[in-house]
C-alpha positions as a Markdown table, in Angstrom:
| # | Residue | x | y | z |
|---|---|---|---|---|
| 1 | Unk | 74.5 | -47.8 | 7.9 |
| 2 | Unk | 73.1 | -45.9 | 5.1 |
| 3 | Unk | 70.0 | -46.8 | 3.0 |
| 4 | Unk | 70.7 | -46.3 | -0.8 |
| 5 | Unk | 68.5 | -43.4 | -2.4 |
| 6 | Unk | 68.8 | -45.3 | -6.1 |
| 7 | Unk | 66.1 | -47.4 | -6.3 |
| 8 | Unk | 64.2 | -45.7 | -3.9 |
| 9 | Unk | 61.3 | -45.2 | -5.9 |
| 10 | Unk | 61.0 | -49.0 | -6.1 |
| 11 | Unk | 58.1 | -49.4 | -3.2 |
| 12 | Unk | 57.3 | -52.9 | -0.9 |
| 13 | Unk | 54.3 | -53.5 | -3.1 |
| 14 | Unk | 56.2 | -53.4 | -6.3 |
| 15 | Unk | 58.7 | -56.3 | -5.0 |
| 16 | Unk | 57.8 | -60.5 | -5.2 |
| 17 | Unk | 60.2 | -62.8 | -4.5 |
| 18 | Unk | 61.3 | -66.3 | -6.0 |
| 19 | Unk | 60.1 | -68.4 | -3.4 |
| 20 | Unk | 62.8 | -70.8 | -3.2 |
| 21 | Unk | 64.5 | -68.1 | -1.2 |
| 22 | Unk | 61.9 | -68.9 | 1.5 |
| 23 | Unk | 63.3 | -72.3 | 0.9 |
| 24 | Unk | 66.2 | -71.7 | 2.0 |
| 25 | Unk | 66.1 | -69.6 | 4.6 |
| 26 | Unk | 63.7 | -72.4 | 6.0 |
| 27 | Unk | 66.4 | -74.8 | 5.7 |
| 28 | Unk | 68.7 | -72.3 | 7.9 |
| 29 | Unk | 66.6 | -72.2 | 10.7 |
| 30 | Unk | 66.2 | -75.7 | 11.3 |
| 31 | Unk | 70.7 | -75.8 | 11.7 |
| 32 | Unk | 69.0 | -74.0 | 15.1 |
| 33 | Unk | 66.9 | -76.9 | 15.8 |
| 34 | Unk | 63.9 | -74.6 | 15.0 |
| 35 | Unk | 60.5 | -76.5 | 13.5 |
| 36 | Unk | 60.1 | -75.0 | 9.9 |
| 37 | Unk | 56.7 | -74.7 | 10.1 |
| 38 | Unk | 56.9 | -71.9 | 12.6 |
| 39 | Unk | 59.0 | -69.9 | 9.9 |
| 40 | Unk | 55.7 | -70.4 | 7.6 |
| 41 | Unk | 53.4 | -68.7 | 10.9 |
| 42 | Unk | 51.2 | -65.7 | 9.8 |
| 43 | Unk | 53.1 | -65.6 | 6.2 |
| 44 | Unk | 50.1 | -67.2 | 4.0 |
| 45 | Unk | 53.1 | -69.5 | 2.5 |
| 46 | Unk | 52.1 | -73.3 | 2.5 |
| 47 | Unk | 55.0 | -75.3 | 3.2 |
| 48 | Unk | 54.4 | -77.5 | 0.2 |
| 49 | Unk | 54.9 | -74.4 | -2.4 |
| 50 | Unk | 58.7 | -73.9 | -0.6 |
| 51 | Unk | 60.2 | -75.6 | -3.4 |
| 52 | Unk | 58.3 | -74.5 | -6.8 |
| 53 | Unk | 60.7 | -72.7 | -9.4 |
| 54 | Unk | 58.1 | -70.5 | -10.8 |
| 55 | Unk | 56.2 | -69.6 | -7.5 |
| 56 | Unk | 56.4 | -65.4 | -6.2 |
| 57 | Unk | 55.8 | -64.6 | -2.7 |
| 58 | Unk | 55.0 | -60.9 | -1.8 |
| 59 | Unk | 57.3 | -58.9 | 0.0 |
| 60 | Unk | 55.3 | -58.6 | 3.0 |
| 61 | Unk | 55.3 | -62.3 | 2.8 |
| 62 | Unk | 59.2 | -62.4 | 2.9 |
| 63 | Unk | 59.3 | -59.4 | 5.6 |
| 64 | Unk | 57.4 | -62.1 | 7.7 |
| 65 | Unk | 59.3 | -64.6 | 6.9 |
| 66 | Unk | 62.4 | -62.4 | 8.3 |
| 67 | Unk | 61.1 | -61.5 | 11.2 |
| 68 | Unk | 59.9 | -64.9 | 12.0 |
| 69 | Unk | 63.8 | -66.0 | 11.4 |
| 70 | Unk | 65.1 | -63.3 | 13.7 |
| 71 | Unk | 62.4 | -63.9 | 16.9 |
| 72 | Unk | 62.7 | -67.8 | 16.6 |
| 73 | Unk | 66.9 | -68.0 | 16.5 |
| 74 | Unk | 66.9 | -65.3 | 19.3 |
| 75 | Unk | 69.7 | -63.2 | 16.8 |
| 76 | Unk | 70.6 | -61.9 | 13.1 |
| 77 | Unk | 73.2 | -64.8 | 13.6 |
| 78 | Unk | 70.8 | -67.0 | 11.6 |
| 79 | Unk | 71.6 | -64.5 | 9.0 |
| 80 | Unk | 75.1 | -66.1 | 8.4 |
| 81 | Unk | 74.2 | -69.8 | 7.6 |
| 82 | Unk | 71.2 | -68.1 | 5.3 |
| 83 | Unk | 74.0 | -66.4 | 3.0 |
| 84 | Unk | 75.5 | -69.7 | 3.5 |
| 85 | Unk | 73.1 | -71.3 | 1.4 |
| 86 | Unk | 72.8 | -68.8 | -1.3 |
| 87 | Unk | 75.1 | -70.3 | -3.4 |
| 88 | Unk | 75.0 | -69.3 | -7.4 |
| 89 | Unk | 73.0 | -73.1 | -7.7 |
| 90 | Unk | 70.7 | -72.1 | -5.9 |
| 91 | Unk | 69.5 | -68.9 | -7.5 |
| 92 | Unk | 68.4 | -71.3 | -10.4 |
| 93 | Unk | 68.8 | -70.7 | -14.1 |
| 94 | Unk | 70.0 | -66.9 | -13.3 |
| 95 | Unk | 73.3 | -68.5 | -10.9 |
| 96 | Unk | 73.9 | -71.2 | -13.6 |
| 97 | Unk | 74.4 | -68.7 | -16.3 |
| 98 | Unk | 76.3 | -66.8 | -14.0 |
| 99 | Unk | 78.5 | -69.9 | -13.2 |
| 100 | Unk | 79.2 | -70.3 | -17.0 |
| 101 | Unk | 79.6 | -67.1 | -18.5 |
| 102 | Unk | 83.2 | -66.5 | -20.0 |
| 103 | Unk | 84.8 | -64.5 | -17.3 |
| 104 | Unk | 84.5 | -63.3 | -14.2 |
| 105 | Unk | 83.5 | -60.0 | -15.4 |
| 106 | Unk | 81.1 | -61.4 | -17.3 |
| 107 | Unk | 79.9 | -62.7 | -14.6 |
| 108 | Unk | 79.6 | -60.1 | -12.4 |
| 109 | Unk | 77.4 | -57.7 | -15.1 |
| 110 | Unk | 75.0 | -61.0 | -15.3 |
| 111 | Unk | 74.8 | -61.2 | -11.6 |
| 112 | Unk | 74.0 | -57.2 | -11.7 |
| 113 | Unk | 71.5 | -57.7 | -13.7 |
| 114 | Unk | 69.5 | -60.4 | -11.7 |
| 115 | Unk | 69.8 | -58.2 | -8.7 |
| 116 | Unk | 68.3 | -55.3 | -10.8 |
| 117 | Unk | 65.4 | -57.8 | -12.1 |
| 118 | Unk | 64.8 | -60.5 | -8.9 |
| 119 | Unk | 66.3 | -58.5 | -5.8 |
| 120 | Unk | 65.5 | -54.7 | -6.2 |
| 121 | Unk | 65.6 | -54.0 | -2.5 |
| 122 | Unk | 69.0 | -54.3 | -3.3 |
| 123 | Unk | 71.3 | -51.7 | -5.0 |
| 124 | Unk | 74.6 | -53.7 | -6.5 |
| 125 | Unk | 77.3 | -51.2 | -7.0 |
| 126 | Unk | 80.3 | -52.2 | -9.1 |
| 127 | Unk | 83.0 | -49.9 | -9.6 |
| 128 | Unk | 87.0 | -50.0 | -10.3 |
| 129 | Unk | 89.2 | -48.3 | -8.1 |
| 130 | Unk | 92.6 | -47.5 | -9.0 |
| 131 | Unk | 94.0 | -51.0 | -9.2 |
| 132 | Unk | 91.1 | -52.2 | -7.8 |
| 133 | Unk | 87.2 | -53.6 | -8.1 |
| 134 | Unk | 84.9 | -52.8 | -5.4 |
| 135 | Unk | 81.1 | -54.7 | -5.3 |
| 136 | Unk | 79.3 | -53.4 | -2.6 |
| 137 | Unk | 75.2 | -53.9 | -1.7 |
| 138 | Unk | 73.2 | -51.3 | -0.6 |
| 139 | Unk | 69.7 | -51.7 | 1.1 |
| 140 | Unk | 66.8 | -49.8 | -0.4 |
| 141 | Unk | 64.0 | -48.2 | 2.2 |
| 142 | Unk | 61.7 | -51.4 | 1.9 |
| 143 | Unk | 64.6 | -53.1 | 3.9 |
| 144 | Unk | 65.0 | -50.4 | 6.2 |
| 145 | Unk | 63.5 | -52.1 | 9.3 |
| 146 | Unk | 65.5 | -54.9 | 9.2 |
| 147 | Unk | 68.9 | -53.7 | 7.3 |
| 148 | Unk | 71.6 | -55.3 | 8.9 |
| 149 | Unk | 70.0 | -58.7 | 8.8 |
| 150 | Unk | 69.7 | -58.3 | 4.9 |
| 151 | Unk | 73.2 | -57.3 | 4.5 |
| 152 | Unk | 74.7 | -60.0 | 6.6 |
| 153 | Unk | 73.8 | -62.9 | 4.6 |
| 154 | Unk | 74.1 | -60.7 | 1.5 |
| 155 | Unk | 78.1 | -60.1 | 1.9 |
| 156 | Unk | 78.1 | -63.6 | 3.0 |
| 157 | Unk | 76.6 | -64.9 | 0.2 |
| 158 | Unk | 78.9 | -62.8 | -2.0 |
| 159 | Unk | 82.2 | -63.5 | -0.1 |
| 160 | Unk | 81.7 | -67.2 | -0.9 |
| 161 | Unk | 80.7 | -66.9 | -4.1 |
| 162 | Unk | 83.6 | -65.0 | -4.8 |
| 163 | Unk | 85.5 | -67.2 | -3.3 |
| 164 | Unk | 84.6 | -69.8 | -5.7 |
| 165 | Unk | 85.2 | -67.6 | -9.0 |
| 166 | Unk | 88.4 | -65.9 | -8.2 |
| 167 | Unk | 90.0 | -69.5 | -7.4 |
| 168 | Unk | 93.1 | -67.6 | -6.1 |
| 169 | Unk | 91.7 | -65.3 | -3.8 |
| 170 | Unk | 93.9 | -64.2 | -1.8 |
| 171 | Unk | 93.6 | -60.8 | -2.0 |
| 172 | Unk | 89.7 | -61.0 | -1.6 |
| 173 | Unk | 88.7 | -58.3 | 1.1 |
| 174 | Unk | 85.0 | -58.2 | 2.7 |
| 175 | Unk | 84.0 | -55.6 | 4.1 |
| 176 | Unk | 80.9 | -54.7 | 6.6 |
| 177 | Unk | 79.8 | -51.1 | 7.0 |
| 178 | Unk | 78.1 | -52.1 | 10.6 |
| 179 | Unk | 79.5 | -52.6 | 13.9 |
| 180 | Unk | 81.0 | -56.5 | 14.5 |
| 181 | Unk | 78.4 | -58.5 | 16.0 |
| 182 | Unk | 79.1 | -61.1 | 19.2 |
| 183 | Unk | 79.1 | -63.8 | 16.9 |
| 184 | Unk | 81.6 | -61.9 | 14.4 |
| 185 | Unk | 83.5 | -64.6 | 14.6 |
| 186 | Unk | 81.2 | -66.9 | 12.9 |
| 187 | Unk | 82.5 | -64.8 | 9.8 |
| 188 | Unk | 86.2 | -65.3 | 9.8 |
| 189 | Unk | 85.6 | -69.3 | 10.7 |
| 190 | Unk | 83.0 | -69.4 | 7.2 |
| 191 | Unk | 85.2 | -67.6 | 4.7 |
| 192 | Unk | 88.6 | -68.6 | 6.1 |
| 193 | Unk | 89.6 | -64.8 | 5.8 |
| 194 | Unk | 89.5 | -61.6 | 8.5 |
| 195 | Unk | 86.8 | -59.3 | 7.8 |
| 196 | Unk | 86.5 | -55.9 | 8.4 |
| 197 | Unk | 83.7 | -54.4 | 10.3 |
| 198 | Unk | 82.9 | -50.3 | 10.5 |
| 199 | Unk | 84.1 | -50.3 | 7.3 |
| 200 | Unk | 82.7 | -47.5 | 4.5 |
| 201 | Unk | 80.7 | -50.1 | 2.2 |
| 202 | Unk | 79.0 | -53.8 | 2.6 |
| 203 | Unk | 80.4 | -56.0 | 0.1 |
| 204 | Unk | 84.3 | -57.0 | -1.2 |
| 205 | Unk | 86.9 | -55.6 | -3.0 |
| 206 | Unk | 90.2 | -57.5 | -5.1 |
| 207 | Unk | 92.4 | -56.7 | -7.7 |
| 208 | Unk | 91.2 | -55.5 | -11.1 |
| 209 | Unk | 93.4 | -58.2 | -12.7 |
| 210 | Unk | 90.8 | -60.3 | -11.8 |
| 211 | Unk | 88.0 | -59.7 | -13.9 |
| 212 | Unk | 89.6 | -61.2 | -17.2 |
| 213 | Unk | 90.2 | -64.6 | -15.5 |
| 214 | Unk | 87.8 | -67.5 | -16.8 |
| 215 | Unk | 85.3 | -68.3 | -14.4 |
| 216 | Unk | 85.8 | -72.0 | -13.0 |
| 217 | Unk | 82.7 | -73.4 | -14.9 |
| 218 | Unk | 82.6 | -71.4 | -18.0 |
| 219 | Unk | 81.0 | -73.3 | -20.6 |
| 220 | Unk | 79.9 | -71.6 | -23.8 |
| 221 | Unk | 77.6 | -73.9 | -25.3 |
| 222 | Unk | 75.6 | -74.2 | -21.5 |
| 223 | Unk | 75.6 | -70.6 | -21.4 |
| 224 | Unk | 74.6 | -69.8 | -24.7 |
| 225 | Unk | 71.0 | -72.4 | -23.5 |
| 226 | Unk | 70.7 | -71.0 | -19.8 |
| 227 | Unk | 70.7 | -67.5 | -21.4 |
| 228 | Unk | 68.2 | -67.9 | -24.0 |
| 229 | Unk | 66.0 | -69.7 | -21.5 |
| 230 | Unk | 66.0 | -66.6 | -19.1 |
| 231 | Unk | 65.4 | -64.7 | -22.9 |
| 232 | Unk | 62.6 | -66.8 | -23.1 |
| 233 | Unk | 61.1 | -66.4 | -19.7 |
| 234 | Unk | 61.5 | -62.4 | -19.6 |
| 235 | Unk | 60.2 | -62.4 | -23.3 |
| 236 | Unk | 63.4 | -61.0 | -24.7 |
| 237 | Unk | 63.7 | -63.2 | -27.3 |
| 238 | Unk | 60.1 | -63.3 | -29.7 |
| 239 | Unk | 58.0 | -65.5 | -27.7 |
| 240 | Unk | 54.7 | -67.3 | -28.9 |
| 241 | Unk | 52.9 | -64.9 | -26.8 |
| 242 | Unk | 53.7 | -61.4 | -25.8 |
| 243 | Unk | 53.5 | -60.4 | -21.9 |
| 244 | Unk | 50.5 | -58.0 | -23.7 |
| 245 | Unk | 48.4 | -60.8 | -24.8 |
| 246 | Unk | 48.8 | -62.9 | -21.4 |
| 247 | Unk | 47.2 | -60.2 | -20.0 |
| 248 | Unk | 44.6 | -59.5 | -21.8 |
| 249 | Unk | 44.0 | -63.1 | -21.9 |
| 250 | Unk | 43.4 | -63.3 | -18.3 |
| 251 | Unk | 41.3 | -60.0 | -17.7 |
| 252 | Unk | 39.1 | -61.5 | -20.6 |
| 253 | Unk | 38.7 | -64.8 | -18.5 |
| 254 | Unk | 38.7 | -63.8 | -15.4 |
| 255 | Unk | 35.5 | -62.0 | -15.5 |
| 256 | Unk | 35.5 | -59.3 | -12.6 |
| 257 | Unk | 36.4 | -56.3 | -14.0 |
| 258 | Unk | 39.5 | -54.8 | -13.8 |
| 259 | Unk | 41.5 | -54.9 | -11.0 |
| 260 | Unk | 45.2 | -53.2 | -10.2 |
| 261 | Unk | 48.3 | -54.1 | -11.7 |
| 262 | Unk | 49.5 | -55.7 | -8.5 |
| 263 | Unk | 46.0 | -57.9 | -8.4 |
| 264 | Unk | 46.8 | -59.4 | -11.7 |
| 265 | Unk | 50.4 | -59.6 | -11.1 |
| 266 | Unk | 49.8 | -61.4 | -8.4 |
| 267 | Unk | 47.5 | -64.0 | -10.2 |
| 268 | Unk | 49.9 | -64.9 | -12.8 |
| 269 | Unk | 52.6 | -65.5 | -10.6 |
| 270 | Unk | 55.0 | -62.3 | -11.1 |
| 271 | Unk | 56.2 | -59.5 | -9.7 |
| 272 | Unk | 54.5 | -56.3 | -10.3 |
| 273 | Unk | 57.4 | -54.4 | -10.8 |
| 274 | Unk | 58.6 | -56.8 | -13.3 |
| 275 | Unk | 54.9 | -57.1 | -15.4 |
| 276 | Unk | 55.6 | -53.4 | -15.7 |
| 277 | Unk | 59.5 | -53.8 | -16.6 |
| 278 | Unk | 58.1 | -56.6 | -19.5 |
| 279 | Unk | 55.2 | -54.1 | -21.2 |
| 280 | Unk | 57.7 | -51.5 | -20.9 |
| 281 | Unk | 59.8 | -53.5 | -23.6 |
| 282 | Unk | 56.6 | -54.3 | -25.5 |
| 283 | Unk | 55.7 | -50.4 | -25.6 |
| 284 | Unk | 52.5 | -50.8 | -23.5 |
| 285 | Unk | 51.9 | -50.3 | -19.8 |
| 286 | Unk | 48.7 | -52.1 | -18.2 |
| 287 | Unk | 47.1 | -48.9 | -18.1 |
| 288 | Unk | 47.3 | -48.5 | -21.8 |
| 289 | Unk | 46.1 | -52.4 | -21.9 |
| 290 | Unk | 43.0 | -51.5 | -20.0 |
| 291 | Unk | 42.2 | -48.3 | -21.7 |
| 292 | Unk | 41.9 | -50.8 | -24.7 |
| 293 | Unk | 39.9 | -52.9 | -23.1 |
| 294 | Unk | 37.1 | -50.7 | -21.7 |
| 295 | Unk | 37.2 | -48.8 | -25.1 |
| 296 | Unk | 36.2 | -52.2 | -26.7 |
| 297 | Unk | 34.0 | -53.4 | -24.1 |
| 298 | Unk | 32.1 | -49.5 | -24.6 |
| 299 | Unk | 31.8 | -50.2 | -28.4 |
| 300 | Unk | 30.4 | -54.0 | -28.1 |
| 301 | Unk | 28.0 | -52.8 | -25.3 |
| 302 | Unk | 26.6 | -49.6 | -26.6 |
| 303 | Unk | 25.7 | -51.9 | -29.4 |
| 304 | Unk | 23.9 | -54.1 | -27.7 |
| 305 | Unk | 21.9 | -51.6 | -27.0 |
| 306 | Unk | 22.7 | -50.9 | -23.1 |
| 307 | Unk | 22.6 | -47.7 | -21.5 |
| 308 | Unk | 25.7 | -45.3 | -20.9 |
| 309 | Unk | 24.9 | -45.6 | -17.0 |
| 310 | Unk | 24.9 | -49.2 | -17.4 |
| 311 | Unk | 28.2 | -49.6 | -19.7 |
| 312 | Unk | 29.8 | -47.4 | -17.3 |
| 313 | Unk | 29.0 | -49.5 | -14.4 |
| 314 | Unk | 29.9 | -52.7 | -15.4 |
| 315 | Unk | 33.7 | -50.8 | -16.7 |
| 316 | Unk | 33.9 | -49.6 | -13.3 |
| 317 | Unk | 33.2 | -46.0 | -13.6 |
| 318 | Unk | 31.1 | -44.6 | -10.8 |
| 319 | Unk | 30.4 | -41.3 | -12.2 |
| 320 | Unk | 28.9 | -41.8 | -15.8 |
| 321 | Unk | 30.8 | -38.5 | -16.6 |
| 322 | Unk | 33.8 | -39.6 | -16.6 |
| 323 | Unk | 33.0 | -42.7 | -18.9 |
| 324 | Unk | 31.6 | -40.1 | -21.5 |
| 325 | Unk | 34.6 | -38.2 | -21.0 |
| 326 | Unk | 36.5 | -41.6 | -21.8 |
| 327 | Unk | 34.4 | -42.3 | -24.4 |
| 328 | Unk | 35.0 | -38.6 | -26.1 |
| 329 | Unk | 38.7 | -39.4 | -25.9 |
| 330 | Unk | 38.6 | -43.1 | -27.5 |
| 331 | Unk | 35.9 | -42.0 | -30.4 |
| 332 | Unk | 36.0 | -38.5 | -30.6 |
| 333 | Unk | 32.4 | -38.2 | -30.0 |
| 334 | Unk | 29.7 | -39.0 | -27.3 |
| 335 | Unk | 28.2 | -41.6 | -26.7 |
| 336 | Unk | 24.9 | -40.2 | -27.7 |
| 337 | Unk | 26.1 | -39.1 | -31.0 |
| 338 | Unk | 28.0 | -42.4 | -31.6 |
| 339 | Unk | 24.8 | -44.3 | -31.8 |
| 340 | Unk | 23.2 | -41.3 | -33.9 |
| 341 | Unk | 26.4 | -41.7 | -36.3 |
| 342 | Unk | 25.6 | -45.3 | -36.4 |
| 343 | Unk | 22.0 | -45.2 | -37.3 |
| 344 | Unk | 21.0 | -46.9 | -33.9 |
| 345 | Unk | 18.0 | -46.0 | -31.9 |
| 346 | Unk | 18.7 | -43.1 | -28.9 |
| 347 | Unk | 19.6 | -44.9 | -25.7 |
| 348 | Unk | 17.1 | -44.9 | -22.6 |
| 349 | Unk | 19.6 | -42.2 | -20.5 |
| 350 | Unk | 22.4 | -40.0 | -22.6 |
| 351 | Unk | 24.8 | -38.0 | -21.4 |
């Protein structure tokens, strides 16, 4: 099985995860008669957050969480009955909209999309082929150690699915690029269909003819809602308050410094990787947020009258240096001559 180099840049650290996919994989292990709390061992997930729409868990949370799956079911089998339950209702508002969108192709670019956004240890490759559509999933490295567990109930998940939108699908093929497992027959009694293992991709492929057929639950005034409602939530539409100003909002409150981007990610409740995605489309990065921030803290407490040692303490610059440096860069002076500019008295220590 090959890991895909696009996406590759996208790090473990960078990836959090809606947690009701820890929901549901806990449901999957209790089909083995497996207690659900041991799922939750050394993962720092409280069974009572399993079901909260807007919750994150961190990658190395989920990794656990795999893991865990694997060792307690004795197999990847449990794999299956997980992409059992990952259904398009149960990805939330994204599967909805994808349920209702116009057509099948429509469908398929939205369901891109979400894996681009909410899954990007996977790489979703849609392509036509002649007469033909091929969607296959690819793993990125942070899946590596546990690939073909990740691509089992993946192609699963995206044989039923298919299933449901192509109504007539008869001509649906899914195939595995790994070897058949012992329980490989699990697969042919769950989709009703052969499936071919060894193959050269992970994923399915039907006729092209497909992709203009209605999806079974399109509805244009539902989809036209669920659509602006994930507008709203990834501020793509103008919302009351810009991804910039709830940050700056909580590294004003929180009152200990500056930490990383995955620190404050992490505190409100998204992925890093998509905090930077949402100040990208704002024109900002967090960086350039706490450049700002410092540069105003610098001006408020040089005028207080503080030292430059102590200002660039407290903005969490070791070396005084390099907050004059800063400081240089921000004002176009030092800080020594912005306080002579400004008529104040010399500070205790200058630089």
């Amino acid at each position: 099985m090959r890991v895909a180099e696009a996406h590759s840049q996208v790090t473990a650290g960078d990836i959090h995860i809606p947690i009701r996919y820890a929901g549901l994989l806990f449901s999957s292990i209790q089909h083995y008669g497996v207690p659900g709390h041991e799922l939750l061992r050394n993962t720092g997930i409280p069974e009572s957050h399993l079901h909260e729409q807007d919750y994150f868990i961190d990658f190395q949370g989920f990794r656990t969480l795999c893991h865990n799956a694997i060792r307690l079911c004795g197999s990847t089998e449990v794999a299956i009955c997980f992409g059992k339950h990952l259904v398009l209702p149960a990805h939330g508002t994204w599967g909805l909209a994808v349920m209702t969108s116009p057509t099948l192709l429509d469908a398929i670019l939205l369901f891109k999309q979400y894996v681009e956004l909410e899954l990007p240890f996977f790489v979703f490759d849609f392509r036509e082929e002649n007469e033909h559509v091929v969607m296959e999933m690819k793993g990125t490295p942070a899946i590596a150690d546990n690939l073909p567990f990740h691509l089992e109930y993946i192609v699963v998940a995206e044989a039923i699915n298919l299933q449901y939108a192509l109504q007539d699908a008869s001509d649906l093929e899914v195939h595995c690029a790994y070897p058949a497992p012992a329980y490989g027959d699990q697969y042919h009694q769950l989709l009703g269909r052969e499936v071919t293992f060894d193959s050269t991709f992970t994923g399915a492929r039907f006729q092209r003819k497909h992709l203009a057929v209605a999806m079974p639950d399109a509805n244009h005034a539902s989809h036209l809602m669920l659509m602006k409602t994930l507008q709203q939530a990834r501020d793509l539409s103008v919302p009351e308050r810009s991804m910039r100003e709830r940050v700056v909002e909580h590294l004003q409150t929180r009152g200990e410094g500056f930490p990383d981007q995955e620190t404050v990610a992490r505190e409100l409740h998204i992925s890093s990787r998509k905090l930077r995605y949402r100040l990208k489309e704002e024109n900002t990065s967090y960086k350039a947020i706490v450049s700002d921030l410092k540069k105003q803290e610098a001006f408020q407490r040089l005028r207080q009258g503080m030292s430059v040692t102590q200002v660039a303490l407290e903005l969490g610059y070791e070396d005084p240096s390099n907050f004059s440096r800063a400081f240089r860069k921000w004002f176009g002076v030092s800080p020594s001559a912005y306080h002579t500019l400004h008529h104040r008295e010399p500070l205790a220590d200058q630089l």
